[in-house]
C-alpha positions as YAML, in Angstrom:
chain: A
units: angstrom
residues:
- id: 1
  name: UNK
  ca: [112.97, 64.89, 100.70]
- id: 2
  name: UNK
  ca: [111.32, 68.05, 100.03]
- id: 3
  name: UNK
  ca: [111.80, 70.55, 96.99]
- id: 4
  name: UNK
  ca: [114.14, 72.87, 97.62]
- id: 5
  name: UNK
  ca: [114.17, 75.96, 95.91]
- id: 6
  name: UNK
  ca: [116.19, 79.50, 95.51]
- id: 7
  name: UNK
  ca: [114.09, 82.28, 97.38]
- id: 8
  name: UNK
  ca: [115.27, 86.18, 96.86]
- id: 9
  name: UNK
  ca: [113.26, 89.24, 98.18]
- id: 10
  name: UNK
  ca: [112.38, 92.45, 97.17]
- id: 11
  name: UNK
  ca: [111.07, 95.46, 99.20]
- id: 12
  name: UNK
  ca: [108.30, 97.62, 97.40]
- id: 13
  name: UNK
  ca: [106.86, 100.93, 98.41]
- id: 14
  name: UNK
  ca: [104.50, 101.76, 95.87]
- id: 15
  name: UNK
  ca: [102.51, 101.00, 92.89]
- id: 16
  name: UNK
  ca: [105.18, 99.86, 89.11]
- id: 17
  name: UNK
  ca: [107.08, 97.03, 88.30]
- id: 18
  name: UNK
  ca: [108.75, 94.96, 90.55]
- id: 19
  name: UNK
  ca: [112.02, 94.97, 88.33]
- id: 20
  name: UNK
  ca: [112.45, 90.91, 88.96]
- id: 21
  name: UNK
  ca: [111.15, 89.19, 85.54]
- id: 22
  name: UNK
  ca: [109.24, 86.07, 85.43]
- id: 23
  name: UNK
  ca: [108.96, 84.68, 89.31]
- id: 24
  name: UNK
  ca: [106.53, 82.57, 90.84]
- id: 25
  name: UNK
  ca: [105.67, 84.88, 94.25]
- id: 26
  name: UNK
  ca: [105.46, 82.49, 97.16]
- id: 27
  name: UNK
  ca: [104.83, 84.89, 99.86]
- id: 28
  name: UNK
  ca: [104.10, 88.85, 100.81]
- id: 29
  name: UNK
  ca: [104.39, 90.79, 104.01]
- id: 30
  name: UNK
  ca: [103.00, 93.88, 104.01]
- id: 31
  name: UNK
  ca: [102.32, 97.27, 106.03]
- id: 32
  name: UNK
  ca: [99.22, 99.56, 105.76]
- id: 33
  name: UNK
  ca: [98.66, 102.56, 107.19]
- id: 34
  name: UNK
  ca: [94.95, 102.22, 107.38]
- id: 35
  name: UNK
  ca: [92.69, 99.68, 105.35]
- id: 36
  name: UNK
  ca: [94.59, 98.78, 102.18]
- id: 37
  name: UNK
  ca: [94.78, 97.17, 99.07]
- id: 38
  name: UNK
  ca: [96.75, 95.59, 97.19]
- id: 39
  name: UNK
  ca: [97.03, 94.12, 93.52]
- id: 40
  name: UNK
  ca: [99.67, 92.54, 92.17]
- id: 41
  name: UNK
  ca: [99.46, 91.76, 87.56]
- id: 42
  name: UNK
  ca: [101.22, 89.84, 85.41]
- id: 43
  name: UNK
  ca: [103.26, 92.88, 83.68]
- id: 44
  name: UNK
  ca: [101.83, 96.28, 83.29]
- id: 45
  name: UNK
  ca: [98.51, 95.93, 82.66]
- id: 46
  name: UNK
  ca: [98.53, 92.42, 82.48]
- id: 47
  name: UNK
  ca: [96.44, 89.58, 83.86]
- id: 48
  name: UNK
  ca: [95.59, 90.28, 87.61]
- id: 49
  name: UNK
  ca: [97.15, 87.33, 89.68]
- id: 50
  name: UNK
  ca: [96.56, 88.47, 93.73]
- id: 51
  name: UNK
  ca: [94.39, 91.11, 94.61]
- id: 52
  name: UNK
  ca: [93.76, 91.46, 98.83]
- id: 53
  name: UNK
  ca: [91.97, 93.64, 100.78]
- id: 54
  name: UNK
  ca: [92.66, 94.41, 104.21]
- id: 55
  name: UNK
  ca: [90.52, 95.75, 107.00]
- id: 56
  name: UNK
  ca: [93.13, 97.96, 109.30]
- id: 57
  name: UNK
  ca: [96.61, 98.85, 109.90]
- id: 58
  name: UNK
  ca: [99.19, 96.73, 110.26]
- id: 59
  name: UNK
  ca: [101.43, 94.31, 109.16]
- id: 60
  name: UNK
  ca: [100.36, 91.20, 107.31]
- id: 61
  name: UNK
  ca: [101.76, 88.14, 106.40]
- id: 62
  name: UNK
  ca: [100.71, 86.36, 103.02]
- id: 63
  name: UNK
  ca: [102.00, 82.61, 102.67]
- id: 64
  name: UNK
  ca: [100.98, 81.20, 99.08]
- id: 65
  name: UNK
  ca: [100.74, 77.80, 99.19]
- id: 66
  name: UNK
  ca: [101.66, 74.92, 97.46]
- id: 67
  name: UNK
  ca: [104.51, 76.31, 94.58]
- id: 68
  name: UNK
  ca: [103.06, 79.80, 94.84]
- id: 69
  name: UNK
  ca: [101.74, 82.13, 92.12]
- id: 70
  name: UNK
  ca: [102.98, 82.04, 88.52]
- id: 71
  name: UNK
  ca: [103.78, 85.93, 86.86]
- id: 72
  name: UNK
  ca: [104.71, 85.15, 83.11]
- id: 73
  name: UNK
  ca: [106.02, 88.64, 82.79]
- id: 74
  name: UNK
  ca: [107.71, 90.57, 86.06]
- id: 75
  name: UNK
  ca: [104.85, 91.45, 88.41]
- id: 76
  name: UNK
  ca: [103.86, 94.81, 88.79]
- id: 77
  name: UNK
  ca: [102.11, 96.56, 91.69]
- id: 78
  name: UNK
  ca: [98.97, 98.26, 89.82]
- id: 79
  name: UNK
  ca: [97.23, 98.86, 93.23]
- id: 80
  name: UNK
  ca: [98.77, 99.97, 96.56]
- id: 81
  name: UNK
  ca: [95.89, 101.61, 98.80]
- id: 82
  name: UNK
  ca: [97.56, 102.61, 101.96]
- id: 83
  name: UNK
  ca: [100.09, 100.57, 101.13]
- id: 84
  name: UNK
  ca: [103.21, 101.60, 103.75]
- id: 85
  name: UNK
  ca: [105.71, 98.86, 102.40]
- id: 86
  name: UNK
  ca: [105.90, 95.53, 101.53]
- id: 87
  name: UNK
  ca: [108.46, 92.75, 100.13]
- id: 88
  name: UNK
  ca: [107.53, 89.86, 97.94]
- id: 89
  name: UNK
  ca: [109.18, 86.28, 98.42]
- id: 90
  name: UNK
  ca: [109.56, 84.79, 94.63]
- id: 91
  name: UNK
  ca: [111.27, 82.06, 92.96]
...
């Protein structure tokens, strides 16, 4: 049997804290209006745990595998380059 876990969402428009405490990100989907970036840290100033770059505009669809990406302290968006929206999949 597989692990089964709780999965909430949260849609972000802009660099600042997520506002979900400690969660383990499992996946992103996001929408540039031209080549973006984005980069998510461990709190404010914190330890950087995904940083992507992307090429054009679009949409985008991030899976993290295995148990996804630990934030010890609620993730916060320090970089959002062309960033139209995006929502974060955490646990």
């Amino acid at each position: 049997m597989a692990d089964e876990y709780d999965v909430s969402s949260k849609r972000l428009t802009g660099t600042g804290a997520a506002a979900i405490g400690r969660a383990r990100i499992r996946q992103v989907v996001a929408t540039f209006s031209g080549a973006g970036r984005i980069t998510l840290t461990s709190g404010d100033g914190g330890a950087t745990k995904i940083d992507l770059d992307f090429a054009a505009a679009g949409t985008y669809d991030i899976f993290i595998p295995g148990t996804g990406v630990l934030f010890d302290a609620d993730p916060y968006v320090a970089t959002a380059t062309n960033l139209t929206a995006m929502t974060i999949f955490w646990s």
